[in-house]
C-alpha positions as CSV (number, residue, x, y, z in Angstrom):
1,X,7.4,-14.3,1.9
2,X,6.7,-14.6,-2.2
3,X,7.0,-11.8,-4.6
4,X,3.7,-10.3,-4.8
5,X,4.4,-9.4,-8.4
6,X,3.6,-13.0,-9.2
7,X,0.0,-13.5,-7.3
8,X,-3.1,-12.5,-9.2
9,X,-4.8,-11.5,-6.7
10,X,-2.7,-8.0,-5.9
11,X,-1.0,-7.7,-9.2
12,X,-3.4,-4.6,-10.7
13,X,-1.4,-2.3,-7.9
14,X,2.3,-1.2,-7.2
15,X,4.8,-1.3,-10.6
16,X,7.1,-3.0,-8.0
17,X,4.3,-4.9,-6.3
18,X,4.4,-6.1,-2.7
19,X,2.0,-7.4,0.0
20,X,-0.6,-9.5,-1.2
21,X,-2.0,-7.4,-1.6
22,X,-6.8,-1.1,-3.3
23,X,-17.3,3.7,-6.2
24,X,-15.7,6.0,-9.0
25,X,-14.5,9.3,-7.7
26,X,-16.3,11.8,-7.0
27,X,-13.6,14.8,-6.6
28,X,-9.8,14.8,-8.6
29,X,-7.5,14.1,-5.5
30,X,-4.0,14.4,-6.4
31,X,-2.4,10.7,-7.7
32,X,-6.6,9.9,-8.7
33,X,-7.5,8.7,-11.8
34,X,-9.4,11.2,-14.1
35,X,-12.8,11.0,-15.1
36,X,-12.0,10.3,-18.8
37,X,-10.4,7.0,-17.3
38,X,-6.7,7.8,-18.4
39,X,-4.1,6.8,-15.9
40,X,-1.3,9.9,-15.3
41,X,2.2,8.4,-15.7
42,X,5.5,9.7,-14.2
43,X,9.0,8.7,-15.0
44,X,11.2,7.1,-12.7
45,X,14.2,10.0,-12.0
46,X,16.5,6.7,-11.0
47,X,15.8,4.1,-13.5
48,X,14.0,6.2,-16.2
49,X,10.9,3.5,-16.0
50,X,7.4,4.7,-16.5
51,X,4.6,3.5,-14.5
52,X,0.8,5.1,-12.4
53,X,1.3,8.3,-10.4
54,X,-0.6,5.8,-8.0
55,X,2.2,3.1,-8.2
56,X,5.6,5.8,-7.6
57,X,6.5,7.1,-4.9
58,X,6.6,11.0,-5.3
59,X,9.5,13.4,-3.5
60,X,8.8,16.6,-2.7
61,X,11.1,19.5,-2.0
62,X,10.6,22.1,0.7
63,X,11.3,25.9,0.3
64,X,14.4,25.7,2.7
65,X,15.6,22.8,-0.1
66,X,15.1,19.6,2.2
67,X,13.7,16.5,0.2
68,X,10.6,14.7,1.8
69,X,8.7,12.0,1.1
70,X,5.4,13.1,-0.6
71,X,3.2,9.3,-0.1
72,X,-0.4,11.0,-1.1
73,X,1.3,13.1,-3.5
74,X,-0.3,16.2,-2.1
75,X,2.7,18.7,-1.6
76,X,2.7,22.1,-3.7
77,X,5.1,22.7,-6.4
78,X,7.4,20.2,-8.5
79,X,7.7,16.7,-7.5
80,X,10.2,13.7,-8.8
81,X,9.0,10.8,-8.7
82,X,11.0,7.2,-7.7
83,X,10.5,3.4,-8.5
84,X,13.3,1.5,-6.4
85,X,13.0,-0.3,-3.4
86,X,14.5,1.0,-0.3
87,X,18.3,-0.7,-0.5
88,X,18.2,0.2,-3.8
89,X,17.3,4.2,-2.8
90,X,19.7,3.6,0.2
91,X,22.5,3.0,-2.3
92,X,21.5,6.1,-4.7
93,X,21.6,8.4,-1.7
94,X,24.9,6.8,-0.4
95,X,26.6,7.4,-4.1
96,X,25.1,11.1,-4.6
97,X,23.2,9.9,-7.4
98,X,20.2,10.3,-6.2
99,X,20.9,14.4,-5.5
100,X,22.1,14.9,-9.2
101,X,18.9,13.0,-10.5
102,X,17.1,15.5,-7.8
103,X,19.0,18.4,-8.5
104,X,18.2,18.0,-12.4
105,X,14.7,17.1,-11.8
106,X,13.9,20.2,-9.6
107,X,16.2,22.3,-12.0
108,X,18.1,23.8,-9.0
109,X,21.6,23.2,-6.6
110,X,19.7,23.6,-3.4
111,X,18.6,20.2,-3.1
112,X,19.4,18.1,0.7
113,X,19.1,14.7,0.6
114,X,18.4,13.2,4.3
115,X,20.8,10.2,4.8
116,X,18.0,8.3,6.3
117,X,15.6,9.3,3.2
118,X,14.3,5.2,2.9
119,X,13.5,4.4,6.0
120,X,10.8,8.0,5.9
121,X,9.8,6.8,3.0
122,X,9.5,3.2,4.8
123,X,7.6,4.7,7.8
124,X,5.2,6.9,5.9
125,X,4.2,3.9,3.9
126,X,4.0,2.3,7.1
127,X,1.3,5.1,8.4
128,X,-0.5,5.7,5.4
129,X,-1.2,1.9,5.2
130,X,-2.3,2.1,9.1
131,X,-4.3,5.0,8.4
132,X,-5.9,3.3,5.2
133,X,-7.2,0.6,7.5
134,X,-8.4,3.0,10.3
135,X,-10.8,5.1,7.9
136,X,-11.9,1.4,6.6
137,X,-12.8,0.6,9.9
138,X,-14.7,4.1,10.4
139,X,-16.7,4.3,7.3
140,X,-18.1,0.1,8.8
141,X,-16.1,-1.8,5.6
142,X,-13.6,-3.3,8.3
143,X,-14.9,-6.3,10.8
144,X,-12.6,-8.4,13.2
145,X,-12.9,-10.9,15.9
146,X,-12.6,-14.5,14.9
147,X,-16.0,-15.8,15.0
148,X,-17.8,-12.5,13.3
149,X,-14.3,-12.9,10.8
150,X,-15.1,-16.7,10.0
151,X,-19.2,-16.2,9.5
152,X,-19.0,-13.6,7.0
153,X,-16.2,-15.4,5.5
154,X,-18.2,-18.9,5.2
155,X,-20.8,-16.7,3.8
156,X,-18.9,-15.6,0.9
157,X,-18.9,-11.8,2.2
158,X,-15.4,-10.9,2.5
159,X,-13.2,-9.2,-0.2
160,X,-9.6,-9.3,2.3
161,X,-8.7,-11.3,5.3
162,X,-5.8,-10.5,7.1
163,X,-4.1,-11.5,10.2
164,X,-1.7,-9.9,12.4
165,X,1.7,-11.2,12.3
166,X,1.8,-12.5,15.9
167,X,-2.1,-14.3,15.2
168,X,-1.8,-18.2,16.2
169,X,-1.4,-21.0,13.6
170,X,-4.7,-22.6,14.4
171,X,-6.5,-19.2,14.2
172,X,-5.3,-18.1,10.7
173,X,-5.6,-22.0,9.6
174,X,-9.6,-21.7,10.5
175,X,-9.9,-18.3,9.0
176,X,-8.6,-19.4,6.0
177,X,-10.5,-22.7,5.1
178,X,-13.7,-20.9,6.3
179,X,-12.9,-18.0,3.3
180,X,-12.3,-20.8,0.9
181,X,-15.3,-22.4,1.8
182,X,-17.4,-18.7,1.0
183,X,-15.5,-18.6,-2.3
184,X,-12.7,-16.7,-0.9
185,X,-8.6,-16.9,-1.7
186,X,-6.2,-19.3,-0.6
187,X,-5.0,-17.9,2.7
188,X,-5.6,-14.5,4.0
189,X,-2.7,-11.9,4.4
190,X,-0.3,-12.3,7.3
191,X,0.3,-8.2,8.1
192,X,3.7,-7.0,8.7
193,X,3.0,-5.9,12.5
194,X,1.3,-7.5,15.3
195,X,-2.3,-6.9,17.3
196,X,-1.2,-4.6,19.3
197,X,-0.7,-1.8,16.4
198,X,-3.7,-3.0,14.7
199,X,-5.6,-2.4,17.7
200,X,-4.3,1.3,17.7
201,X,-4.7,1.4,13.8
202,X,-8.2,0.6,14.0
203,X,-9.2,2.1,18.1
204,X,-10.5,-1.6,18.6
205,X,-9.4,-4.0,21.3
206,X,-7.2,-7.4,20.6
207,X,-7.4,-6.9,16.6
208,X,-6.0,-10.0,15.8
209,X,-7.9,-11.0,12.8
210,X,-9.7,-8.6,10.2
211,X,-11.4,-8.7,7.1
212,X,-12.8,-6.3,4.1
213,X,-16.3,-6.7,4.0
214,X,-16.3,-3.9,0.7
215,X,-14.1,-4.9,-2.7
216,X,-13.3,-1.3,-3.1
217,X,-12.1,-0.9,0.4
218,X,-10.1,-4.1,-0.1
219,X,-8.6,-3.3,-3.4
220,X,-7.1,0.3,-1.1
221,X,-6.1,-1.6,1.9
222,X,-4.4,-4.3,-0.7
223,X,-2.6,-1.5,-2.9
224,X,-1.4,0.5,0.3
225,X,0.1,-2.3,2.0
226,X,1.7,-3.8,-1.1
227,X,3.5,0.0,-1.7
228,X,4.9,-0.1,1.8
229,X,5.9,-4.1,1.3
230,X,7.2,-3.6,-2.0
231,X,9.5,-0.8,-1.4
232,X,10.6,-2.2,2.4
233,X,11.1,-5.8,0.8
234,X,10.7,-5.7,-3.3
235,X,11.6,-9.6,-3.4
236,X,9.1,-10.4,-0.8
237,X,5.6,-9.8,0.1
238,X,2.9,-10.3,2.7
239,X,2.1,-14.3,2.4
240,X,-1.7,-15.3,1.1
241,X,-3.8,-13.3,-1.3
242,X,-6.9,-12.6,-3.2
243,X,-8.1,-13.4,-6.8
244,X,-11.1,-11.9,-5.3
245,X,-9.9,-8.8,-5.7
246,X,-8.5,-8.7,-9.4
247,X,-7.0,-5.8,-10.7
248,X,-8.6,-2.7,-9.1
249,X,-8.9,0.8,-11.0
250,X,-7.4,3.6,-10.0
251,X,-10.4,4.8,-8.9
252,X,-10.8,2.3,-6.3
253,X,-6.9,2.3,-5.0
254,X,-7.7,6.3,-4.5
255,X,-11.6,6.4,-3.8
256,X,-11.8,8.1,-0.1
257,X,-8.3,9.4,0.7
258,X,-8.0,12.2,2.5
């Protein structure tokens, strides 16, 4: 899979970019961007590089000193924030560097760094991209099934196509000339898991192809899954893309989380 950093069509998103591949506002969520349109940064506590409160991945610490991943940047009190890809986490942690950077950051000794730390941060990427494509599908800016997928496609109405990993050759071959034919990218985006956790995601049946029918709902799904791509596999991303979607606001990437 090709670095995501280098495809137009989901480079607005993650400093460290991954998949290919996220309506202003109303309320200031934590991570959003303010109304005044400037774009909080946060240092990196590992490599000291600056980048969108939306594009880090925040740590949290607990009262009994345990570190946590903090994906929606939600958790109370003083956060540090990280830019590295999981091996490169994996080797902070295994070196203790990682705990100094914490301990410094959250000015105190009691800091306990979980051995497994990545792979949370891994698996609540994971979910929050799952659960970014669930309230999509609730609030009607999500269709699937192959033939209502490839008429809306043809018709220049989708934003995101995406295909599960296990979706046949044929199928995403179809899907992909009928988006091009509406205007569309390339290729739509072959999604790290198969149909049977896209089914769950979204409480359909046999969820094998999918596609954003909103550009603001495909500019979140895009920038969630390229976080969880880009810090799993920073070299590598989902295959396909969108020059559809462009860059994306903040706004957009944070517009409707919960």
């Amino acid at each position: 899979m090709r670095n995501p950093r280098n495809d137009p069509a989901l480079a607005s998103s993650p400093a460290t970019a991954g998949a290919q591949g996220d309506a202003k506002q109303r309320s200031r969520a934590p991570g959003s961007q303010p109304a005044s349109g400037h774009i909080p940064e946060r240092t990196c506590i590992l490599t000291r590089r600056k980048a969108g409160k939306s594009d880090l991945i925040r740590l949290a610490l607990s009262p009994d000193g345990k570190v946590a991943p903090d994906i929606r940047a939600r958790a109370p009190g003083r956060g540090a924030w990280i830019s590295v890809g999981k091996a490169e986490l994996d080797a902070a942690v295994a070196k203790g560097k990682l705990k100094g950077a914490l301990q410094r950051a959250f000015k105190t000794n009691d800091v306990q760094v979980p051995a497994d730390l990545g792979e949370r941060i891994v698996q609540a990427l994971r979910q929050a991209t799952l659960d970014r494509l669930g309230m999509e599908a609730r609030s009607g800016n999500l269709i699937n099934g192959a033939d209502k997928v490839e008429i809306a496609a043809r018709a220049g109405k989708i934003h995101l196509l995406i295909h599960a990993a296990d979706a046949g050759e044929d199928g995403r071959k179809r899907l992909d000339q009928a988006w091009r034919v509406g205007g569309g990218g390339d290729r739509g985006l072959i999604f790290p898991e198969g149909r049977t956790i896209l089914s769950m995601a979204l409480g359909r049946e046999n969820v094998v192809h999918l596609a954003l029918t909103d550009r603001a709902a495909a500019v979140r799904v895009s920038h969630a899954l390229s976080r969880w791509c880009a810090f799993n596999e920073p070299d590598s991303g989902l295959d396909g893309g969108s020059p559809a979607l462009g860059t994306g606001s903040a706004d957009e990437r944070n517009e409707g989380t919960e």
